[in-house]
N, C-alpha and C positions, 0 to 999 in steps of 0.2 A: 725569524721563525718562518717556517716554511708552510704552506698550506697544503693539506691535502687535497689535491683536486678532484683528486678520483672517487673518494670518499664523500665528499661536497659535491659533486655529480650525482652520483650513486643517491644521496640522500634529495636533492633536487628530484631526480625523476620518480624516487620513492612517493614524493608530497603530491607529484603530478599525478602518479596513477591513485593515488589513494582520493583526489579532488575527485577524480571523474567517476571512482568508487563511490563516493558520497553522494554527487549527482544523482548515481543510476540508482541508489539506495532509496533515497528520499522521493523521488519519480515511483518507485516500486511501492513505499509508504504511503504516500500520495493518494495511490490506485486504489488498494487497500481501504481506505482510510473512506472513500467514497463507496469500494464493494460494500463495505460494514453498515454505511449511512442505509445504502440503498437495501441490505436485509433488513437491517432495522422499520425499515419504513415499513416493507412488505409482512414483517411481523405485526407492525401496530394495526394497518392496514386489515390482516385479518382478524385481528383480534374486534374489532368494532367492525365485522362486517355481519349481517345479516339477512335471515330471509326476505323479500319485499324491500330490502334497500336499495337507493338508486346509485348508480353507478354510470362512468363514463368508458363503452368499451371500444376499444382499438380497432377502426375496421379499414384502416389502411396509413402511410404515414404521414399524420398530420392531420388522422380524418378520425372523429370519434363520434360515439352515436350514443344518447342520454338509453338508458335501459334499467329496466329492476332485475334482480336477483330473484330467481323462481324457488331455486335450491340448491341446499350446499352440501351436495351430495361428494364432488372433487373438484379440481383443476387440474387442468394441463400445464405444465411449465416444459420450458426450453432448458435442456440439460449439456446442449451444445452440440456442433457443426450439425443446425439446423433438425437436430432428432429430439423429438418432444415425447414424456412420459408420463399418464396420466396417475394423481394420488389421490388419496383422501385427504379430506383438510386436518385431519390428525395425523397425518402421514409427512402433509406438508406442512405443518407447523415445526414440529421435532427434525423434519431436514433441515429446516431456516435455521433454527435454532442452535443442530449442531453447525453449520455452516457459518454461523456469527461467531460460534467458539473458536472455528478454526482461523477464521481471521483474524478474530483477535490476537488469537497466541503468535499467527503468522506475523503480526506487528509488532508484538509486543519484543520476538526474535529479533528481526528486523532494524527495532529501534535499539537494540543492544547492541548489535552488531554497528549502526549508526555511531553509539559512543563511544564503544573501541576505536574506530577509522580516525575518530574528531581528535581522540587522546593518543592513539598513536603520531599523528598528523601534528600536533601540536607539538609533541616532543621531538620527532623530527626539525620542524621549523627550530626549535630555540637552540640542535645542537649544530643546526645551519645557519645560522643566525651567529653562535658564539665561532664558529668556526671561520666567519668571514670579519667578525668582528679582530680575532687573533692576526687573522690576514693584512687589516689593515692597519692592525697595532704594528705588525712589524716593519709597514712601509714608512713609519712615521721615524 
């Protein structure tokens, strides 16, 4: 019996890009998975913050300065390449919020997509597997 090599090639390089698909996957999952921790934080965060509470505020990196909270009138957040936009704290609450739903869902895609790659990836292997197995039946 003759082996297909090309076909067993073919399926070899399939396994190979789908490994480094799941790499770049679970790295992307990974990110993810820490953006979510870190809204979540900044959700609890505001939610126990209050007026006259004390606080540690950022006044260079690595340098923080002990301060109370006067008023909670907004904040400033970074919305990205360095341009900052200031909200209410009811403004920013409801951004975080949608912005944790988005992650999530972004995961939750993400990880499906993850069990396709693993179950497609597996069924590759075992018909490369039976196909080298056949190979070496026939040498026997």
């Amino acid at each position: 019996m003759e082996i297909d090599e090309e076909k067993l090639s073919n399926q070899l390089m399939e396994i190979e890009y789908i490994r480094r698909e799941l790499e770049n996957y679970i790295n992307v999952l990974n990110n993810l998975q820490v953006t979510q921790d870190n809204i979540a934080r900044a959700l609890d965060g505001l939610s126990s913050l209050k007026e006259n509470s004390d606080v540690l505020l950022p006044y260079a990196q690595d340098i923080f300065i002990r301060g109370k909270v006067n008023e909670l009138n907004d904040a400033i957040i970074g919305i990205g390449s360095n341009i900052f936009k200031s909200f209410s704290f009811k403004e920013l609450k409801s951004k975080l919020e949608n912005d944790f739903k988005e992650v999530s869902a972004n995961i939750s895609s993400i990880a499906q997509t993850i069990q396709v790659l693993q179950e497609r990836g597996t069924k590759l292997e075992e018909e490369a597997n039976k196909l080298y197995e056949s190979y070496q039946n026939s040498l026997r």
